[in-house]
N, C-alpha and C positions, 0 to 999 in steps of 0.2 A: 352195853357200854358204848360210848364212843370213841372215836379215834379219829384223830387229823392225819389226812397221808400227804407227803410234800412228794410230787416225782417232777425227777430231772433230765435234762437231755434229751437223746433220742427216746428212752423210758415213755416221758411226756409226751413223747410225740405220738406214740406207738396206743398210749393210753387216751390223746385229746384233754388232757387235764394236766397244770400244775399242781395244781390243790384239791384235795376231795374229802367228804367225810364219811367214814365207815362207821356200820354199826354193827357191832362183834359181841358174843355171848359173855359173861362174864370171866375171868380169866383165861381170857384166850392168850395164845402164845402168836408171837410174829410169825411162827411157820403158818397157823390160821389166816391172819391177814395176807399173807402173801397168796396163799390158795384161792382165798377169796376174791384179791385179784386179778389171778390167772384166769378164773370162772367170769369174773365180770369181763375182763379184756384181754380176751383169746390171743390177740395179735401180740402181747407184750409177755406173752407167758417166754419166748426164747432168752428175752433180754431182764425178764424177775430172777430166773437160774442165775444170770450172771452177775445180778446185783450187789450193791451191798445195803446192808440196813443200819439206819439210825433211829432212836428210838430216846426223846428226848437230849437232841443232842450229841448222844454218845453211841459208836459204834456196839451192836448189840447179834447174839448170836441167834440162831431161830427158835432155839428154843424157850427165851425171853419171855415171862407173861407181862400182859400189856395189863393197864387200870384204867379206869374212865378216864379221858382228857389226853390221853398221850397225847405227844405227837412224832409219827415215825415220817422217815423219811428214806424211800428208795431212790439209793445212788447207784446208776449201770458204769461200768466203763466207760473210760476217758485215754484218749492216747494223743499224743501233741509233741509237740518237743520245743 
């Protein structure tokens, strides 16, 4: 199956991509795709731990199974005021 990943912030930076497309086994769970990320992009695995994930939209826990077509989206911390 496929899956759209949106990464933001320093995430993105850490990855070199906004946008990417993964291809993940069938019913895989976000904690997969997140693993799968860390494997692809060693450097961003500090700031995947501290992420959050959405996963169409909506805040989604790791244990989530994903369908062909999602689209997840890894959000890292933000701090501002």
């Amino acid at each position: 199956m496929t899956v759209k990943v949106l990464v933001f912030a320093q995430l993105a930076d850490r990855v070199g991509l906004s946008e990417l497309t993964l291809s993940l086994p069938q019913d895989s769970t976000a904690r997969e795709l997140v693993d799968l990320m860390k494997e692809r992009h060693p450097a961003a695995g500090p700031w995947l731990d501290l992420s959050r994930l959405a996963v169409n939209w909506e805040y989604a826990q790791l244990d989530t199974r994903l369908a062909d077509g999602d689209e997840a989206a890894l959000i890292p911390p933000v701090s501002g005021g």
